[in-house]
C-alpha atoms as a printed R data frame, in Angstrom:
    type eleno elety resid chain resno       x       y       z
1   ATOM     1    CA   UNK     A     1 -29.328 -14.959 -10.558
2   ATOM     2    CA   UNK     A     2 -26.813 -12.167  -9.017
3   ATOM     3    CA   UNK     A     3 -23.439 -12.760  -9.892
4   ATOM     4    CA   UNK     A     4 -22.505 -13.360  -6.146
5   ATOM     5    CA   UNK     A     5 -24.807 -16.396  -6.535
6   ATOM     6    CA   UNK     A     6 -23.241 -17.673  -9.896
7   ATOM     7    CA   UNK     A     7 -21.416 -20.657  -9.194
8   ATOM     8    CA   UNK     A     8 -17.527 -20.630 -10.030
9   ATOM     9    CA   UNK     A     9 -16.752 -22.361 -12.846
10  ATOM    10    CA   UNK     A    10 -13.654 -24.604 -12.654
11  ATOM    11    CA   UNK     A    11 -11.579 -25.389 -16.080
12  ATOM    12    CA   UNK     A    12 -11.187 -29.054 -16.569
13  ATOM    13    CA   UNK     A    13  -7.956 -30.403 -16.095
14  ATOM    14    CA   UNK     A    14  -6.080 -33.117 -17.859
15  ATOM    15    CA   UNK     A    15  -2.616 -33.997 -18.355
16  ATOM    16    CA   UNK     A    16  -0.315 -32.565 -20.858
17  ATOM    17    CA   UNK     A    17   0.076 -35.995 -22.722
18  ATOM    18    CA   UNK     A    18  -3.624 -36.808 -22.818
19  ATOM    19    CA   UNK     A    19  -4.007 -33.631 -24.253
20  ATOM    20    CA   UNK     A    20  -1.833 -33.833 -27.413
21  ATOM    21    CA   UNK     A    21  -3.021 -37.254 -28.149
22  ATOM    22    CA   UNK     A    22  -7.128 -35.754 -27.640
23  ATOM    23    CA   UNK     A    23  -6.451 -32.948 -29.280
24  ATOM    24    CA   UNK     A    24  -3.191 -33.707 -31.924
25  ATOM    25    CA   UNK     A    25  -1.586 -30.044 -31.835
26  ATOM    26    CA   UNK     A    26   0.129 -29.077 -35.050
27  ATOM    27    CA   UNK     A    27   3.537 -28.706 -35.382
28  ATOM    28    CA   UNK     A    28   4.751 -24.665 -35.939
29  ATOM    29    CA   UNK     A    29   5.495 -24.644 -40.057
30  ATOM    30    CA   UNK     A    30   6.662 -20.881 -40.246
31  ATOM    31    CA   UNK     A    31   9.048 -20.984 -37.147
32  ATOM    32    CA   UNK     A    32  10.548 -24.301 -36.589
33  ATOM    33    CA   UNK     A    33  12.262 -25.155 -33.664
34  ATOM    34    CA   UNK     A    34   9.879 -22.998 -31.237
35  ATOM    35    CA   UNK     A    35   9.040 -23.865 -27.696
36  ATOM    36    CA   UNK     A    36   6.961 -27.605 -26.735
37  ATOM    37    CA   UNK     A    37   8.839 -29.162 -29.488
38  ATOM    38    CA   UNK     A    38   8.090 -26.981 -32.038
39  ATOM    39    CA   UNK     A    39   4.360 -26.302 -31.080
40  ATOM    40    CA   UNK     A    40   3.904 -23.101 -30.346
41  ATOM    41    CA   UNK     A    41   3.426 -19.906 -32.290
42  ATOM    42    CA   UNK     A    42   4.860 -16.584 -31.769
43  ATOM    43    CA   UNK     A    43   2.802 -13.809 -30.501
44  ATOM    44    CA   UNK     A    44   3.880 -11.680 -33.717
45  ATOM    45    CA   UNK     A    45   4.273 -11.324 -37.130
46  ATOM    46    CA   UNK     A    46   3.282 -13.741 -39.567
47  ATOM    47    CA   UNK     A    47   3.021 -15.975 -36.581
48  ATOM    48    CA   UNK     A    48   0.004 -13.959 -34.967
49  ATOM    49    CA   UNK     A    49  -1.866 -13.955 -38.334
50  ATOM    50    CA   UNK     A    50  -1.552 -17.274 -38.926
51  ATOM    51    CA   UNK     A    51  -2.950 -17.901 -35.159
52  ATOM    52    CA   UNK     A    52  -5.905 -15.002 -35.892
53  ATOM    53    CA   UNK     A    53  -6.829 -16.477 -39.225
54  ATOM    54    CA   UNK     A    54  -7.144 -20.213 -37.818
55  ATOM    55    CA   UNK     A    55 -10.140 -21.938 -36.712
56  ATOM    56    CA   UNK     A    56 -11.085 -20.199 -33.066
57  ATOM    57    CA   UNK     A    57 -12.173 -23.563 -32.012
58  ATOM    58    CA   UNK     A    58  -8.612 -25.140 -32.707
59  ATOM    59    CA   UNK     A    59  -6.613 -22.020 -30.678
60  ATOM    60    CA   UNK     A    60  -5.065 -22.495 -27.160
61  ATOM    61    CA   UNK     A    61  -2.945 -20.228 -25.227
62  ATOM    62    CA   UNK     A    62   0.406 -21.242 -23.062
63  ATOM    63    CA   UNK     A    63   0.308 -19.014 -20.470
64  ATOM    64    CA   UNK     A    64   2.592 -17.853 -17.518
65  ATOM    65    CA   UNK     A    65   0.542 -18.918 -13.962
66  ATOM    66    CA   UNK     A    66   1.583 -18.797 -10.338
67  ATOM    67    CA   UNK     A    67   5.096 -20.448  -9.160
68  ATOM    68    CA   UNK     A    68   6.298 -19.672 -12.713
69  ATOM    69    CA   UNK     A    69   4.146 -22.486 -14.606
70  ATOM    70    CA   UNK     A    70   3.228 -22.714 -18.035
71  ATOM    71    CA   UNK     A    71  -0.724 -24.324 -18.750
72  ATOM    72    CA   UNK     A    72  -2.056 -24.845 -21.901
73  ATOM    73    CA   UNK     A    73  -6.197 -23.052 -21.893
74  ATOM    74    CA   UNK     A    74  -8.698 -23.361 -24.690
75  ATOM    75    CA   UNK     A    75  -9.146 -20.331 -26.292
76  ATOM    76    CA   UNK     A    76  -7.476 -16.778 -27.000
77  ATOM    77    CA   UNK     A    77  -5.722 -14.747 -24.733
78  ATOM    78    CA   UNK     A    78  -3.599 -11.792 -23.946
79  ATOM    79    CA   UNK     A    79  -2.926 -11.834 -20.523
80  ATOM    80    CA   UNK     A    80   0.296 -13.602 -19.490
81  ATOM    81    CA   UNK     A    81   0.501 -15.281 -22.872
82  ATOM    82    CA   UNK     A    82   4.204 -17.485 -24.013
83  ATOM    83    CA   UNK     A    83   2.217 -18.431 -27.587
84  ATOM    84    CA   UNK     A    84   0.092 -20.215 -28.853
85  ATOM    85    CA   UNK     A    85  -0.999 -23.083 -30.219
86  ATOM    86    CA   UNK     A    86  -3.034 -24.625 -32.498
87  ATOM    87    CA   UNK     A    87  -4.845 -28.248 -33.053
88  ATOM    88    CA   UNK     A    88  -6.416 -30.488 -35.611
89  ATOM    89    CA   UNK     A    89  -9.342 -31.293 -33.152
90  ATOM    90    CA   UNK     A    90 -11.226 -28.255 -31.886
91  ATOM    91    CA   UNK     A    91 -11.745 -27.938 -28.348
92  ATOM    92    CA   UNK     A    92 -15.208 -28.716 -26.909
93  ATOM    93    CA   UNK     A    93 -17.261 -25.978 -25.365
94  ATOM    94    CA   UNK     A    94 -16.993 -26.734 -22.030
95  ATOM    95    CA   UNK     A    95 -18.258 -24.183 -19.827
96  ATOM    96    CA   UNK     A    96 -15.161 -22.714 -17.700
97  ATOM    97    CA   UNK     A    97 -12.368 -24.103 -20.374
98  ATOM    98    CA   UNK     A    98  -9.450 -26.532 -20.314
99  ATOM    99    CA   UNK     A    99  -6.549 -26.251 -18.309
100 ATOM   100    CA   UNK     A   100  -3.662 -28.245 -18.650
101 ATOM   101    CA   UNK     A   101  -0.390 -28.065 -16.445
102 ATOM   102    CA   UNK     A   102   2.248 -28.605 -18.613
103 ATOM   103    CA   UNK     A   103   5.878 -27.672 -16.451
């Protein structure tokens, strides 16, 4: 199959609370206090090796999209990254990822 006849894969979508309660994110124990109620992990430091050194499966990425949103995707990334964050339940390997609009 060419890639112009690949179909495009679509991330799932589901809400921001349906999320936490599917996936139970951890709270962030070396930098309390940091953004989505203390969820999120910084893109440095001690933060960033704690991130690298967890379960892939369990890592998510806020990002930046259009009209200045954040969304929470499985996986990650670099590009327009906020943090990170990380779960007790890994995320499923669903073909084209999670997205989930959080603001």
């Amino acid at each position: 199959m060419s890639l112009a006849t690949q179909p495009t894969l679509k991330p799932r979508t589901i809400t921001y609370s349906k999320w936490v309660e599917t996936f139970k994110p951890v709270k962030n124990h070396l930098t309390p206090n940091t953004k989505l109620e203390g969820l999120v992990f910084e893109t440095r430091g001690n933060n960033l090796g704690f991130v690298r050194a967890a379960n892939p499966d369990c890592v998510w990425t806020l990002v930046e999209g259009d009209s200045n949103r954040w969304y929470v995707v499985d996986g990650y990334h670099l590009i327009n990254r906020i943090g990170y964050l990380i779960t007790e339940i890994p995320h499923e390997n669903h073909v084209g990822g999670y997205s989930i609009f959080y603001l």
